[in-house]
C-alpha positions as CSV (number, residue, x, y, z in Angstrom):
1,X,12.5,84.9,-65.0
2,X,14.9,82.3,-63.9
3,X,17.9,80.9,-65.0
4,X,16.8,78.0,-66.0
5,X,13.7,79.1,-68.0
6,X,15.8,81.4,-69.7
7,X,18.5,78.7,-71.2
8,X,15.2,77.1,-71.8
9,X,13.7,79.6,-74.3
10,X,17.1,80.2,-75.9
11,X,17.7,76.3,-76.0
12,X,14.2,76.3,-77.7
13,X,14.7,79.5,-79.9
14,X,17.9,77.9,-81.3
15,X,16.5,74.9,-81.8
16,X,13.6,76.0,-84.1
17,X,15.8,78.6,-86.1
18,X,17.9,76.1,-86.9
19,X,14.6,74.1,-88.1
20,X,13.5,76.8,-90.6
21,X,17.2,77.8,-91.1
22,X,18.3,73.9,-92.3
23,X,16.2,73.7,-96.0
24,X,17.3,77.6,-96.5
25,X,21.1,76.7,-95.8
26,X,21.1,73.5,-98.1
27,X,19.3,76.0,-100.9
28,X,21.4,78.5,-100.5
29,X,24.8,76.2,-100.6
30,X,23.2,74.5,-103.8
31,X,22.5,77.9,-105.6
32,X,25.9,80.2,-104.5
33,X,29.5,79.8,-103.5
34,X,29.1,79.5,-99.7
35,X,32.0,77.8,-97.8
36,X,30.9,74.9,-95.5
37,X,30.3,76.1,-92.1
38,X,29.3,79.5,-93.4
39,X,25.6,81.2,-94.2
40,X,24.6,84.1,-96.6
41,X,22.4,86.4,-95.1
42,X,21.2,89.8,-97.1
43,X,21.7,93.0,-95.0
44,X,20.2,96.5,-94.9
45,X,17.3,98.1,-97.2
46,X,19.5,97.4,-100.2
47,X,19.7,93.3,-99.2
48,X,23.3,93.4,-99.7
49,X,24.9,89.5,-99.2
50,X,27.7,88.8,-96.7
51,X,28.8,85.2,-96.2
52,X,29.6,84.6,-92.8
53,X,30.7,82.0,-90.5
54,X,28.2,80.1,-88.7
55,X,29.4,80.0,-85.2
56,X,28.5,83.8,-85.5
57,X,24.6,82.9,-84.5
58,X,25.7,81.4,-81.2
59,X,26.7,84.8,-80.2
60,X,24.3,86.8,-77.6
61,X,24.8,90.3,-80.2
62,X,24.3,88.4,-83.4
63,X,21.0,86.3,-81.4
64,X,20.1,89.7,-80.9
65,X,19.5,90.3,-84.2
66,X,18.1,87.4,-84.9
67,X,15.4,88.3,-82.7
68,X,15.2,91.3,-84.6
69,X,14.7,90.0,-87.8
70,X,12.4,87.2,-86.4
71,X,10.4,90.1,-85.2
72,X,10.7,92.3,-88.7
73,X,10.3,90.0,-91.5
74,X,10.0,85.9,-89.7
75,X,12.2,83.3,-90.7
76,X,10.0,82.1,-94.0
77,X,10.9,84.1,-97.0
78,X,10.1,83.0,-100.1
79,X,13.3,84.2,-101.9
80,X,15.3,82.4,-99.2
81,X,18.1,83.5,-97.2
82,X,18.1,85.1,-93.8
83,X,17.2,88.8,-94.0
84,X,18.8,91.0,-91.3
85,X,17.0,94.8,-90.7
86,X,20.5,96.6,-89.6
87,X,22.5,98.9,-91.7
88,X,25.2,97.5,-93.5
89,X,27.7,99.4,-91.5
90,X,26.1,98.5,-88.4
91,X,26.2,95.1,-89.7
92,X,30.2,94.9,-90.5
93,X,31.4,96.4,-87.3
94,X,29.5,93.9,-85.6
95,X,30.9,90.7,-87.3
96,X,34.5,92.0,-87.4
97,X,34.4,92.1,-83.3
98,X,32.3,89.3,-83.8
99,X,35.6,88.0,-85.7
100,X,38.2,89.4,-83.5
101,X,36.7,87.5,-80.4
């Protein structure tokens, strides 16, 4: 693959998260306390909700899962929110050196 196809995809990828992502963000922000700049997203078998900044989907680890949970559940949920298939623990020691970067 090149280089250039590659930015492409991603460029593309972003573009049409942020798509499906835009109504869930403004319902989510309408419904809970999230800060501006930051998203909830649910976490693990048990859904559990961290609010997190952001900036934090721009990063190639956190894209990763992205993928991840594009691949597990899509981006369309009916209950809203953005579901993530990690473990919880998994899930906080990435965003704290997500945090400390």
């Amino acid at each position: 693959m090149k280089m250039g196809n590659k930015f492409t995809g991603i460029a593309h990828a972003k573009e049409r998260l942020q798509r499906t992502l835009s109504g869930k963000i403004k319902m989510v922000t309408a419904i809970t306390d999230v800060p501006k700049g930051h998203i909830a997203v649910y976490v693990g078998e048990s859904h559990k909700r961290f609010v997190i900044p952001i900036s934090h989907l721009n990063h190639p680890l956190f894209r990763g899962l992205l993928k991840w949970a594009e691949e597990e559940f899509g981006f369309d949920h009916p209950t809203g929110g953005l579901r993530i298939p990690c473990s919880e623990d998994y899930f906080i020691s990435l965003t704290s050196s997500l945090n400390y970067s």
